[in-house]
C-alpha positions in Angstrom: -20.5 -15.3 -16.2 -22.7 -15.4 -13.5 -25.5 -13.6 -14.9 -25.1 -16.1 -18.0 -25.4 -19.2 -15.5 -28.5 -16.7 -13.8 -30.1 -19.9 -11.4 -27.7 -22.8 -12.2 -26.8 -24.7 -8.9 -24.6 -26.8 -10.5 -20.1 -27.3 -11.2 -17.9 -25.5 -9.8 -16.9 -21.3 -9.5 -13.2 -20.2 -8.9 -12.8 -17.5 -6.7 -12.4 -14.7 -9.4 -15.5 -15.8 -10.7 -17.4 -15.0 -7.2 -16.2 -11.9 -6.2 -15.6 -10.2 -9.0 -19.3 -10.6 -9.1 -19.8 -9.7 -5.6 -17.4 -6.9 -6.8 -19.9 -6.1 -9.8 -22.9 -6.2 -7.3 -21.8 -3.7 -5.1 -20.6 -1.2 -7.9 -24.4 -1.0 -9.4 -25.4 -0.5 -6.3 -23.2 1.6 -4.9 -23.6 3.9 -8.5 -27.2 3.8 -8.1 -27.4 4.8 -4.8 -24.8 7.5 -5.3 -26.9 8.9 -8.3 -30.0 8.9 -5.9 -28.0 10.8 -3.5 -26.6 13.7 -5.9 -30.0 14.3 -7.8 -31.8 14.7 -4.3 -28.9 17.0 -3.6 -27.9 18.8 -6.2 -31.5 20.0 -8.1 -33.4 22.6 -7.5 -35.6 22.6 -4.2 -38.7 20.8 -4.8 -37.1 19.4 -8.0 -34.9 16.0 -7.3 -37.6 13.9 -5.3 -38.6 12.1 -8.8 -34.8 11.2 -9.7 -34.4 10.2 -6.4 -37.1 7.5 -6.0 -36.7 6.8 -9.5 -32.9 5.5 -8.3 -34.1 3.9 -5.3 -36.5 2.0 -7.5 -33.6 1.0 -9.7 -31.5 -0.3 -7.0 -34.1 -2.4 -5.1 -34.8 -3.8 -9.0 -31.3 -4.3 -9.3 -30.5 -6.3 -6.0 -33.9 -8.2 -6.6 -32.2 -9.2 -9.9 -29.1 -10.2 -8.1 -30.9 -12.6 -5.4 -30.2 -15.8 -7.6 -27.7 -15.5 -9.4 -25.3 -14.1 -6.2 -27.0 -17.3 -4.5 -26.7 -19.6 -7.2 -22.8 -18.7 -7.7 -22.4 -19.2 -3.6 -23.5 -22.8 -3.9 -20.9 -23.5 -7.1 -18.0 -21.7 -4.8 -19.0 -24.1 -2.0 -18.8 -26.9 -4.8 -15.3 -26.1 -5.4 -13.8 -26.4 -2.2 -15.9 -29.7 -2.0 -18.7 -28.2 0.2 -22.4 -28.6 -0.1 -25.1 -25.6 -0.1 -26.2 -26.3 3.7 -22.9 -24.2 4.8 -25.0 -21.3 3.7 -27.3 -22.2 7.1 -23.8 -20.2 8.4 -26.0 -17.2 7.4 -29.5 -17.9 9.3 -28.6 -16.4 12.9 -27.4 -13.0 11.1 -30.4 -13.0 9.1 -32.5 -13.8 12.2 -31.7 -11.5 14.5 -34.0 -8.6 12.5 -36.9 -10.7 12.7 -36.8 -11.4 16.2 -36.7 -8.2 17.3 -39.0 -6.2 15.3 -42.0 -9.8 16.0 -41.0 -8.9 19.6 -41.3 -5.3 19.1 -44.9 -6.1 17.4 -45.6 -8.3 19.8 -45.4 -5.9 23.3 -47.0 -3.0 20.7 -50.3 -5.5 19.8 -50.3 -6.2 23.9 -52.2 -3.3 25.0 -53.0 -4.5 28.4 -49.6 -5.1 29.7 -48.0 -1.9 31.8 -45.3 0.3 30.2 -42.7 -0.9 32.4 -43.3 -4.7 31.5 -43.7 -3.8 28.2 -40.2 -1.7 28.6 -38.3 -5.2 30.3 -39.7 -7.1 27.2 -38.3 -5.1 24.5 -34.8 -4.5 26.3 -34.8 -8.9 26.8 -35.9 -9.2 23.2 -33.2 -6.4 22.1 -30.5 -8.3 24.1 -31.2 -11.3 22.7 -31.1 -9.9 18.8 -27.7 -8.0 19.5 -26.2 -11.8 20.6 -28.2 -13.4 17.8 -26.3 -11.0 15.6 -22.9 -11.1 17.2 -23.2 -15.3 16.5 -24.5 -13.9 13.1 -21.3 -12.0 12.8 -18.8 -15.0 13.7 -20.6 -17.3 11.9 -20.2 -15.1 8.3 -16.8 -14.4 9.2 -16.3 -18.0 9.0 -18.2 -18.4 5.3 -16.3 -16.0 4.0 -12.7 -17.1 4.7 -14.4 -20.7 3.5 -15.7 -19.0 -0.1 -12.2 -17.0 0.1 -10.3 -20.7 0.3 -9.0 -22.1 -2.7 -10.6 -24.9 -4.6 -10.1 -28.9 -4.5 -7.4 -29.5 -7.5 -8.6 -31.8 -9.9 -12.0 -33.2 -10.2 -14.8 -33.3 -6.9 -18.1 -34.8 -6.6 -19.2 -31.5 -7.4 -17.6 -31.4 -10.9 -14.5 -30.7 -13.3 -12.1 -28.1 -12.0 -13.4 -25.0 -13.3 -9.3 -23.4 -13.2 -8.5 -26.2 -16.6 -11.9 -25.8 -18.5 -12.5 -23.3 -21.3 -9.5 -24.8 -23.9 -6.8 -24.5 -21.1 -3.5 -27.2 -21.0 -5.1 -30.6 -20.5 -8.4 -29.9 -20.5 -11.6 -31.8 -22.4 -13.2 -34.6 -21.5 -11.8 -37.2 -19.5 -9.1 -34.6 -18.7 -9.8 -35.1 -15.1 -7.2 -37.9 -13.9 -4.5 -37.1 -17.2 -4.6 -33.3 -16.9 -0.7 -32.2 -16.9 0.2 -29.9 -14.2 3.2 -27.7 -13.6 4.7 -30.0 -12.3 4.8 -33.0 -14.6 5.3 -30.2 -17.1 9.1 -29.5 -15.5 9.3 -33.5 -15.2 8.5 -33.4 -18.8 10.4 -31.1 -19.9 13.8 -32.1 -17.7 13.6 -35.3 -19.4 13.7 -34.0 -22.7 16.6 -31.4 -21.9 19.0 -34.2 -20.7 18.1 -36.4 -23.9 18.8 -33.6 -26.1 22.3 -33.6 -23.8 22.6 -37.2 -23.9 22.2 -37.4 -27.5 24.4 -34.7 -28.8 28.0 -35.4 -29.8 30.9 -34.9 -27.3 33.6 -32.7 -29.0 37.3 -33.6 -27.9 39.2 -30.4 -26.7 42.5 -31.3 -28.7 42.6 -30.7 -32.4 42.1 -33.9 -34.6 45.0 -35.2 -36.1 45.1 -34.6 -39.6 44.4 -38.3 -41.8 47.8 -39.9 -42.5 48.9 -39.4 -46.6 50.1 -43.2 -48.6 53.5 -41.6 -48.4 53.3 -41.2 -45.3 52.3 -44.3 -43.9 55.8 -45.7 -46.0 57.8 -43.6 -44.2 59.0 -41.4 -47.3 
């Protein structure tokens, strides 16, 4: 389903629908990988370079492929627990952590005239501060995930219908959203119509019925 809804940003995603595509995702890429692996392991010398590459290509192809819809499927499981897309900034101090250190690490190499022991100080200051930039980085995902992990809002959000009554389920359709019937009005429903039935059927004596009195009888004869 996601890859049919490839860059909508909009509704709702249950949380079957998110990571069993997250599921999906890492299953072509794990097969993929694992195919580069084996034909750079298993031909003959000189022979598995090609398969190899031609794998890695693949792969890179494949997660390229995956970069919108995995995002766009992100923002609708945020929409269903009534979130908006900024929680995603949850992710910016992971991602930034790489990028500080290797434009400090190409910062002290482009400084030529600084001495190797400055140079040294810098880089283990600019690795320190990555490794707590990714530690925050770590937290902070920890967090999005137990919120994408959360079940949704019931009923109807700002973001949408509720995605778990759509597709021809009980009580869905339009204008479903405020008269949808639940399990429990369903029991309600259902308790109501057991003690009618109750109510309404006839109450049998436990003593045999008399048997209706003859004409001679009722003279006495």
């Amino acid at each position: 389903r996601p890859l049919i809804r490839y860059a909508d940003f909009s509704g709702r995603a249950r949380r079957s629908e998110y990571w069993g595509f997250v599921l999906f995702q890492t299953f072509v890429g794990g097969l993929l990988t694992g195919t580069a692996v084996i034909s750079l392991t298993q031909a003959p010398e000189g022979g598995g370079e090609m398969g190899f590459f031609a794998c890695l290509t693949l792969a890179a192809l494949a997660a390229l492929a995956f970069v919108t819809p995995h995002l766009a499927v992100t923002v609708r499981r945020l929409h269903d627990t009534n979130r908006s897309a900024w929680w995603l900034l949850l992710q910016a101090p992971g991602a930034l952590s790489p990028v500080i250190f290797f434009g400090a690490a190409v910062g002290m190499a482009g400084g030529g005239t600084r001495s190797p022991d400055a140079v040294a100080a810098a880089m283990v200051s600019a690795a320190a501060g990555a490794m707590l930039l990714l530690m925050v980085g770590q937290v902070c995902n920890t967090i999005l995930m137990v919120i994408l992990w959360m079940r949704g809002t019931d009923g109807e959000n700002r973001y949408g219908a509720d995605p778990r009554y759509d597709h021809g389920r009980l009580g869905a359709g339009p204008g479903a959203g405020t008269g949808r019937l639940d399990e429990a009005r369903l029991d309600a429903i259902f308790a109501q119509a057991r003690q009618a039935a109750e109510a309404a059927a006839p109450v049998r004596s436990a003593w045999p019925e008399a048997p209706a009195a003859t004409g001679f009888g009722r003279r006495g004869v």
